[in-house]
Backbone bond lengths (Angstrom), bond angles and torsions (degrees), N, CA, C in turn:
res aa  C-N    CA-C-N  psi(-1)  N-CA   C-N-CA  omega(-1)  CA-C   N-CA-C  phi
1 X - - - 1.440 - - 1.534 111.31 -
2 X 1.304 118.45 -67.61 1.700 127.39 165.37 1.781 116.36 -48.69
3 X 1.206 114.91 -7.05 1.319 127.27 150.38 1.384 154.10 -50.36
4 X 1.777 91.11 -66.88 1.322 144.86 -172.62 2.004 79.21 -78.88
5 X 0.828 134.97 -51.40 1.793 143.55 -163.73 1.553 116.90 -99.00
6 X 1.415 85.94 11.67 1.679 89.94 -171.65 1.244 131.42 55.57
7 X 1.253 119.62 5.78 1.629 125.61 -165.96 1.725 101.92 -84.21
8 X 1.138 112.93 113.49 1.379 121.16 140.34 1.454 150.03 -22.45
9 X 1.186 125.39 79.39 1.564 126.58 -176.29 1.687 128.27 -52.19
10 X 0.873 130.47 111.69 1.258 102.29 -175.27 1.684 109.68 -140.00
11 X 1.402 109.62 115.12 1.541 116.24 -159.86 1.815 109.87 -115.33
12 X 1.374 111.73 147.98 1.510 94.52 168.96 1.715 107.87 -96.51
13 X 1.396 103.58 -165.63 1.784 111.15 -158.75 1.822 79.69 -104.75
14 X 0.973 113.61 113.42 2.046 128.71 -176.70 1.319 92.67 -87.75
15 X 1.588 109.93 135.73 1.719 113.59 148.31 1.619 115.27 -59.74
16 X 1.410 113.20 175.06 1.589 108.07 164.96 1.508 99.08 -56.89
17 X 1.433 105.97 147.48 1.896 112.90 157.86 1.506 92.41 -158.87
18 X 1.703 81.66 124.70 1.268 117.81 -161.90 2.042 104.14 -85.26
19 X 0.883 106.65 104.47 1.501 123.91 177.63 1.889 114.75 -79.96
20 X 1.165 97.07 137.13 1.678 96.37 167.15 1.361 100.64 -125.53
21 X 1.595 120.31 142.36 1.344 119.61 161.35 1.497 92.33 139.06
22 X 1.223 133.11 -170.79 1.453 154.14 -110.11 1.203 87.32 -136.88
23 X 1.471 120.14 105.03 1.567 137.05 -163.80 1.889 96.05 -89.18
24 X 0.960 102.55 -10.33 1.921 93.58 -173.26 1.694 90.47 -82.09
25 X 1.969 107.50 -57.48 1.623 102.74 -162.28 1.391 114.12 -75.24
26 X 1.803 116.63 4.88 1.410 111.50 -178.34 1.442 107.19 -84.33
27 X 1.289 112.57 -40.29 1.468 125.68 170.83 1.358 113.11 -40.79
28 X 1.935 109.39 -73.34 1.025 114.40 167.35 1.279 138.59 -8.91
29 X 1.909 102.57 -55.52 1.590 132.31 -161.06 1.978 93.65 -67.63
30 X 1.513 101.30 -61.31 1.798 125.35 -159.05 1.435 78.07 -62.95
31 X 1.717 142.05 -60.03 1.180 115.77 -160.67 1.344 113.57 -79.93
32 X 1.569 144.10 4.70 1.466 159.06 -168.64 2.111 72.43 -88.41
33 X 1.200 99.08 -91.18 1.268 103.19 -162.80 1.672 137.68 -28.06
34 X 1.868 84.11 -54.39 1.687 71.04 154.67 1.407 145.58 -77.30
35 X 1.327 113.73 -18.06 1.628 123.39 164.84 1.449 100.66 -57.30
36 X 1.403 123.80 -41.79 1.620 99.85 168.53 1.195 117.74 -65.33
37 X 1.066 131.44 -57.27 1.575 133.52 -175.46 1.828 108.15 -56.31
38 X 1.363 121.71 7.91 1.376 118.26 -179.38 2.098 81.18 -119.14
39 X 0.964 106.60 -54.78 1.460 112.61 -163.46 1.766 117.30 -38.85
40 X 1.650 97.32 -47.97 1.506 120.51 -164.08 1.942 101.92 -109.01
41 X 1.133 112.25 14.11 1.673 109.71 167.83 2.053 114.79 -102.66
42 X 0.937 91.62 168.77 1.307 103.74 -169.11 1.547 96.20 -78.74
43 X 1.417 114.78 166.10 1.338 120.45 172.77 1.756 110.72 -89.92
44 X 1.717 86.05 130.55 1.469 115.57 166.02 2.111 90.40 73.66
45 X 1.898 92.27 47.60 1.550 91.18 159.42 1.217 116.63 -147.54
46 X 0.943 112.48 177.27 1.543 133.71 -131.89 2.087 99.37 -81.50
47 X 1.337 118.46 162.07 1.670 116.24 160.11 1.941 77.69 -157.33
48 X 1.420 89.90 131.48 1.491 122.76 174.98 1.605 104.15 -106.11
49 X 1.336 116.48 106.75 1.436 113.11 149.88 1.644 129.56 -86.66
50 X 0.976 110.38 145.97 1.899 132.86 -173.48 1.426 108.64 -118.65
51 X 1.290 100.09 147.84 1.482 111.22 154.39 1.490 123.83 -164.18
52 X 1.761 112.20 106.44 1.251 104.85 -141.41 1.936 93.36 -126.63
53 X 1.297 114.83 127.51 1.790 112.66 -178.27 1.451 96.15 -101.59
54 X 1.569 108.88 147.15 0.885 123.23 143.37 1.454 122.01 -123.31
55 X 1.410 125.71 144.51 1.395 96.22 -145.43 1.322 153.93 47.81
56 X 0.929 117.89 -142.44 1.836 120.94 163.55 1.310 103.32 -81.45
57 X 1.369 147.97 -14.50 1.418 137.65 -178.50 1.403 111.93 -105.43
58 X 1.445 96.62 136.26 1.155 90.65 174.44 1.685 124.90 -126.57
59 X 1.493 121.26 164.68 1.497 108.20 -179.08 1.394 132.64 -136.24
60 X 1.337 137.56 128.23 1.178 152.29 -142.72 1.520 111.80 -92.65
61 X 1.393 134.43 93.42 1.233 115.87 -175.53 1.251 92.05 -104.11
62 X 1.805 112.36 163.41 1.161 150.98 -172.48 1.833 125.96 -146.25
63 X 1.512 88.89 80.00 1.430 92.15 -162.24 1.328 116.62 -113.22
64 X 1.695 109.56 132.03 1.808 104.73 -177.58 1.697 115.04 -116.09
65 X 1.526 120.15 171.10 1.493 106.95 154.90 1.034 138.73 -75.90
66 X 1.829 104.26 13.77 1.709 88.14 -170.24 1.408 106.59 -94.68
């Protein structure tokens, strides 16, 4: 999809982070998200993924130019 739109992926290299919960609807969730972040960006721009702990929690950003 981010292909097809020219948009650019751009991810960092994540330690393990250890997740609890329902591996089908987490997927689900991360792939919902990025189809937005491909859907609602401008052409031939950018979606930056993150993944940043503090503590034991940790958090997933999903960021585009549009």
């Amino acid at each position: 999809m981010a292909e097809a739109a020219g948009i650019t992926i751009h991810a960092e290299a994540w330690p393990p982070a250890p997740v609890r919960g329902d591996p089908t609807r987490l997927r689900q969730i991360t792939c919902n998200l990025m189809a937005n972040a491909v859907k609602y960006n401008v052409p031939g721009g950018h979606i930056r993924l993150s993944l940043t702990a503090c503590d034991r929690i940790w958090a997933l950003e999903i960021a585009n130019t549009g």
